[in-house]
PyMOL commands that place a pseudoatom at each C-alpha (Angstrom):
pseudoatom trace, name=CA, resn=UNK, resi=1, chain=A, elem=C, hetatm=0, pos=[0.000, 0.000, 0.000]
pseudoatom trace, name=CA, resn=UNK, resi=2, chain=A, elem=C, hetatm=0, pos=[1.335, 3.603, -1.066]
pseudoatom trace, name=CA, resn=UNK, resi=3, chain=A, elem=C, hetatm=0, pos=[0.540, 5.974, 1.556]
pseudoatom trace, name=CA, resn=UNK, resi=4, chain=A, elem=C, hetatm=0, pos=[2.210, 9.944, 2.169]
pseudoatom trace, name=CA, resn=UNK, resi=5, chain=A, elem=C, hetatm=0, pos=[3.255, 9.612, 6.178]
pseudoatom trace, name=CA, resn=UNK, resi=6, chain=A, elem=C, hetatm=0, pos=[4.164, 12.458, 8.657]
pseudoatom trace, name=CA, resn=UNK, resi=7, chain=A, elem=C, hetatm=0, pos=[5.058, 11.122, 11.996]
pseudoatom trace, name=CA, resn=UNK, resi=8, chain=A, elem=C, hetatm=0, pos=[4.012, 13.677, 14.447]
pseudoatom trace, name=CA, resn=UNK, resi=9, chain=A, elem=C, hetatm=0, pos=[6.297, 12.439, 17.473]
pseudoatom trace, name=CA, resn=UNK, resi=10, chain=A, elem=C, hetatm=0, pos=[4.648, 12.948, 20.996]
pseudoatom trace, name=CA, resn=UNK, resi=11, chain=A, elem=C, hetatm=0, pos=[1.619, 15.136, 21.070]
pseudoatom trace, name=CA, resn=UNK, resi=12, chain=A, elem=C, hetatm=0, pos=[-0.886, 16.882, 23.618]
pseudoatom trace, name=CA, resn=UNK, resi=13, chain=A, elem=C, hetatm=0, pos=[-4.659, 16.001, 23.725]
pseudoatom trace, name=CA, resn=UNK, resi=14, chain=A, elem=C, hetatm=0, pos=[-6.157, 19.286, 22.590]
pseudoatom trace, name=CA, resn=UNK, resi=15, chain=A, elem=C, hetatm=0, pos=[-4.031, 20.133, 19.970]
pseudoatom trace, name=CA, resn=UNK, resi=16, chain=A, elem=C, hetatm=0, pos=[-4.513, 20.797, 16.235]
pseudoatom trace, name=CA, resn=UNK, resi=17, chain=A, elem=C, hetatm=0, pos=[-3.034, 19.187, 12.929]
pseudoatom trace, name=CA, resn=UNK, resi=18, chain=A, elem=C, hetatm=0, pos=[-3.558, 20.913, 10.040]
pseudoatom trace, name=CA, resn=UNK, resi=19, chain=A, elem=C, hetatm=0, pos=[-3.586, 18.734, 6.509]
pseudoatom trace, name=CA, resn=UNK, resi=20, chain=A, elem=C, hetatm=0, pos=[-3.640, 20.717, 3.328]
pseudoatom trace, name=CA, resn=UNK, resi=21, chain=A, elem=C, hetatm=0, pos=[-3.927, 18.505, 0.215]
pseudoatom trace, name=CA, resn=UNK, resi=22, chain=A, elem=C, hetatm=0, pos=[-3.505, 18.715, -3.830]
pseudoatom trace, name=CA, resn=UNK, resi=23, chain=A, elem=C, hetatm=0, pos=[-6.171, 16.167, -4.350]
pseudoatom trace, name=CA, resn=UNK, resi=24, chain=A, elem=C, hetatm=0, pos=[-9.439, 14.298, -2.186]
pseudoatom trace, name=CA, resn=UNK, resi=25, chain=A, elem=C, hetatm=0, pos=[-7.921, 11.649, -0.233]
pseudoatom trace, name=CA, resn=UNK, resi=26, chain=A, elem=C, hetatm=0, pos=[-7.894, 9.869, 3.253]
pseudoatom trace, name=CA, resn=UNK, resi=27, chain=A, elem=C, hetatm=0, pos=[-6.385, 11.255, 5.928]
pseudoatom trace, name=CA, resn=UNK, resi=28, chain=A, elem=C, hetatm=0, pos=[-5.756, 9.649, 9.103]
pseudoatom trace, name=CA, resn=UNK, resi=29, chain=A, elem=C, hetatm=0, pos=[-4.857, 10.245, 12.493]
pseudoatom trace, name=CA, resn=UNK, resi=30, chain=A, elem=C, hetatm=0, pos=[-3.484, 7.377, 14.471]
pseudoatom trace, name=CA, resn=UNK, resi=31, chain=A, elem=C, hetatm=0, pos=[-1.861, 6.586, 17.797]
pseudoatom trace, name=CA, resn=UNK, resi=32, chain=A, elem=C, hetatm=0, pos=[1.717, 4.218, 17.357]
pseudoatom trace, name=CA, resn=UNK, resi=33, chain=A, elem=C, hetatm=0, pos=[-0.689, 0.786, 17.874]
pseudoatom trace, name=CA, resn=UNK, resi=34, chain=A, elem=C, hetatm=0, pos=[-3.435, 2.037, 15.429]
pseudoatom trace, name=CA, resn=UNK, resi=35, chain=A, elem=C, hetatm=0, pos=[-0.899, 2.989, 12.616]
pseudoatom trace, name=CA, resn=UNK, resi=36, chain=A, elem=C, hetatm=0, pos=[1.001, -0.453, 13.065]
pseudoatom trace, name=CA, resn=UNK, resi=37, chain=A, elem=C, hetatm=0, pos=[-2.582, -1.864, 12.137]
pseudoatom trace, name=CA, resn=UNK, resi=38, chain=A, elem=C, hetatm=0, pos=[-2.717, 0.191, 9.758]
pseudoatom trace, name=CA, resn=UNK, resi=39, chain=A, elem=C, hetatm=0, pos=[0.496, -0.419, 7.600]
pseudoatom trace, name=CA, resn=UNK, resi=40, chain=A, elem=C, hetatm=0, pos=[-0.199, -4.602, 8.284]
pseudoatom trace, name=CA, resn=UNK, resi=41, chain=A, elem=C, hetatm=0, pos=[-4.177, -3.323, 6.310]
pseudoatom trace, name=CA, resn=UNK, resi=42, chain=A, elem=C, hetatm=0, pos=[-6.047, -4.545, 9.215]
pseudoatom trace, name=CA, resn=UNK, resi=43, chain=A, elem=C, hetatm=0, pos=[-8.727, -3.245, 11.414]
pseudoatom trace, name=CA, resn=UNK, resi=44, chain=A, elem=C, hetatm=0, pos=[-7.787, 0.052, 12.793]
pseudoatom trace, name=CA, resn=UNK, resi=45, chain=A, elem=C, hetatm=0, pos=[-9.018, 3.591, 14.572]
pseudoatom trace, name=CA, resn=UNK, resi=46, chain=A, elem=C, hetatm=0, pos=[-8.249, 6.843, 13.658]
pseudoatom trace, name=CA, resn=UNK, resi=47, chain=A, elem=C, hetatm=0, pos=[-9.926, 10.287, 13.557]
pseudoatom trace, name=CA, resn=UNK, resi=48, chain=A, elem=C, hetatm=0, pos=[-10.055, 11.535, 9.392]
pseudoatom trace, name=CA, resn=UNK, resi=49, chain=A, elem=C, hetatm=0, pos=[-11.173, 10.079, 6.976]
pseudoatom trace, name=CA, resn=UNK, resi=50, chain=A, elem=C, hetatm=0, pos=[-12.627, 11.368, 3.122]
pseudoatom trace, name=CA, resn=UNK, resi=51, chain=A, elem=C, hetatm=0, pos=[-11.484, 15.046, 2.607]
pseudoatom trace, name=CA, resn=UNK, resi=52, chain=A, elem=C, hetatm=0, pos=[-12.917, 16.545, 0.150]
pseudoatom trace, name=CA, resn=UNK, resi=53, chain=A, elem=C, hetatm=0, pos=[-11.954, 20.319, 0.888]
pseudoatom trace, name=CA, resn=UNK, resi=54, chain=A, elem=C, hetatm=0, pos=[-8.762, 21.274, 2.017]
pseudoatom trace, name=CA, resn=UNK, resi=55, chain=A, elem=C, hetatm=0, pos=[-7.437, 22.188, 4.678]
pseudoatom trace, name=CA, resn=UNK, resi=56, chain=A, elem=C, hetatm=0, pos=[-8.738, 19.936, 7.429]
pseudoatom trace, name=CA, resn=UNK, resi=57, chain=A, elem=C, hetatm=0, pos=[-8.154, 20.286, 11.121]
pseudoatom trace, name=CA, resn=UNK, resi=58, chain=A, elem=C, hetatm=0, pos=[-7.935, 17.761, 13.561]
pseudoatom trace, name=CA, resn=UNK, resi=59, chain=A, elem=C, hetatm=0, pos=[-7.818, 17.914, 16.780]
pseudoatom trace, name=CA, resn=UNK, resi=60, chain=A, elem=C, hetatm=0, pos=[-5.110, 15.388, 19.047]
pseudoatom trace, name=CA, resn=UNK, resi=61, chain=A, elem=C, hetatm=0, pos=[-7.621, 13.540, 21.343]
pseudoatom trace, name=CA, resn=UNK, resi=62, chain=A, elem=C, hetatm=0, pos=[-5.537, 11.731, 23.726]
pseudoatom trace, name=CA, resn=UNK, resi=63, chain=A, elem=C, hetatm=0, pos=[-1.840, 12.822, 24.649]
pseudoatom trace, name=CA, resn=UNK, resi=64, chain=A, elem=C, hetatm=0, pos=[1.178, 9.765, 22.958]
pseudoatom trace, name=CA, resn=UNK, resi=65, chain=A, elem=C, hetatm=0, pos=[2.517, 9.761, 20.170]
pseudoatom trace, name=CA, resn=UNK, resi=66, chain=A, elem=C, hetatm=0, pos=[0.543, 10.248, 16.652]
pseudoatom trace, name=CA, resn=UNK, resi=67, chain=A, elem=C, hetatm=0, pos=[0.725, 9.732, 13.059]
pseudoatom trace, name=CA, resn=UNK, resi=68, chain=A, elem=C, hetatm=0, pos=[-0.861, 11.229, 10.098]
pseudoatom trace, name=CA, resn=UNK, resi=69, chain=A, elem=C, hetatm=0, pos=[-1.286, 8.642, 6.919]
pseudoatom trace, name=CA, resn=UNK, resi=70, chain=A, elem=C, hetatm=0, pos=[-2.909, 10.317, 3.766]
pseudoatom trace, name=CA, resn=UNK, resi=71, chain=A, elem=C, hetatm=0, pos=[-4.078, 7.736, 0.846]
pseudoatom trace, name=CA, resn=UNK, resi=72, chain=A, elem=C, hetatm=0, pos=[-6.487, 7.344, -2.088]
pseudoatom trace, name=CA, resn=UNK, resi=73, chain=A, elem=C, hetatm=0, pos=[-7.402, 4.043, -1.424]
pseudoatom trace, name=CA, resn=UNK, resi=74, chain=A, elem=C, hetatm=0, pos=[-11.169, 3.700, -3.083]
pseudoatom trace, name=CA, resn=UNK, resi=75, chain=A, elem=C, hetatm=0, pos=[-11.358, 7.124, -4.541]
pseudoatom trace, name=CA, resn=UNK, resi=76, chain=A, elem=C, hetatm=0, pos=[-11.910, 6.804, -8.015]
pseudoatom trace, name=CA, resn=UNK, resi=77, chain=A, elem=C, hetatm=0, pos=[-10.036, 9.253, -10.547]
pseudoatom trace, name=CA, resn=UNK, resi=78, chain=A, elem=C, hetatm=0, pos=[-7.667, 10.663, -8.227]
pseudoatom trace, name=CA, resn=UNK, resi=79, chain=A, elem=C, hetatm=0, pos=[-4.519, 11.661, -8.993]
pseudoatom trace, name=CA, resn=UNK, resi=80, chain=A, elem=C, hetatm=0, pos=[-1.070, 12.013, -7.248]
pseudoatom trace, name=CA, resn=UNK, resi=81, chain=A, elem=C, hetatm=0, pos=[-1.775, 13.691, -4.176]
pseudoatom trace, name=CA, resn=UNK, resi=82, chain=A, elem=C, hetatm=0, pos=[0.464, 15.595, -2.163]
pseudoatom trace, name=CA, resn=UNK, resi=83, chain=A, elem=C, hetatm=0, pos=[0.095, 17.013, 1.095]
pseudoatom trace, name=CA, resn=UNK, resi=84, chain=A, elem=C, hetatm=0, pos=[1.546, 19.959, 3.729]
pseudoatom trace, name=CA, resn=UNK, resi=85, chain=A, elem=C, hetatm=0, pos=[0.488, 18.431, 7.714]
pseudoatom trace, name=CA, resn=UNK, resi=86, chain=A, elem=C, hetatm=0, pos=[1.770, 20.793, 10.294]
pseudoatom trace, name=CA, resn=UNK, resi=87, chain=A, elem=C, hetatm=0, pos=[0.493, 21.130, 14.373]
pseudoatom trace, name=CA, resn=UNK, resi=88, chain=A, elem=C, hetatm=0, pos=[-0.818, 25.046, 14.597]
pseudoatom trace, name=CA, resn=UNK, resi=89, chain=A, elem=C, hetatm=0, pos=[-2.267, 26.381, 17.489]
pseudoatom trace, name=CA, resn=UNK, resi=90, chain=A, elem=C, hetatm=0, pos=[-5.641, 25.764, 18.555]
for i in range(1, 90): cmd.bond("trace and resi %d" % i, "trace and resi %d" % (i + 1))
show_as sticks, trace
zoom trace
């Protein structure tokens, strides 16, 4: 699976990632265990999913250490994507 990865290091519940894309695609936010799922392509939770209008905020909901995954798995007719994530403040 091709995916666009920004690891975000240790993070504080409360705070804000900020995802501006070139193209709709899935972003997700995931915690170290949830983004190990993730990469083996089974069952995992994240906050994201389908953006359609960029950019999207997200907000950190537990303090540990997150990860930011952007693909177009199932989106039909999109091209390359590329993609700025950056934590701004709330």
């Amino acid at each position: 699976m091709k995916f666009l990865y920004t690891d975000l290091g240790p993070r504080q519940a409360g705070e804000v990632v900020e995802v501006r894309l070139t193209a709709v695609a899935n972003v997700r936010l995931m915690d170290t265990p949830n983004f190990g799922n993730y990469k083996a392509g089974v069952k995992h939770i994240y906050t994201g999913g389908v953006v359609r209008q960029s950019p999207i905020r997200l907000a950190i909901p537990t303090s540990g250490h997150w990860h930011v995954a952007i693909d177009t798995t199932g989106i039909q007719g999109t091209p390359g994507v590329s993609a700025v994530v950056k934590v701004v403040p709330a």
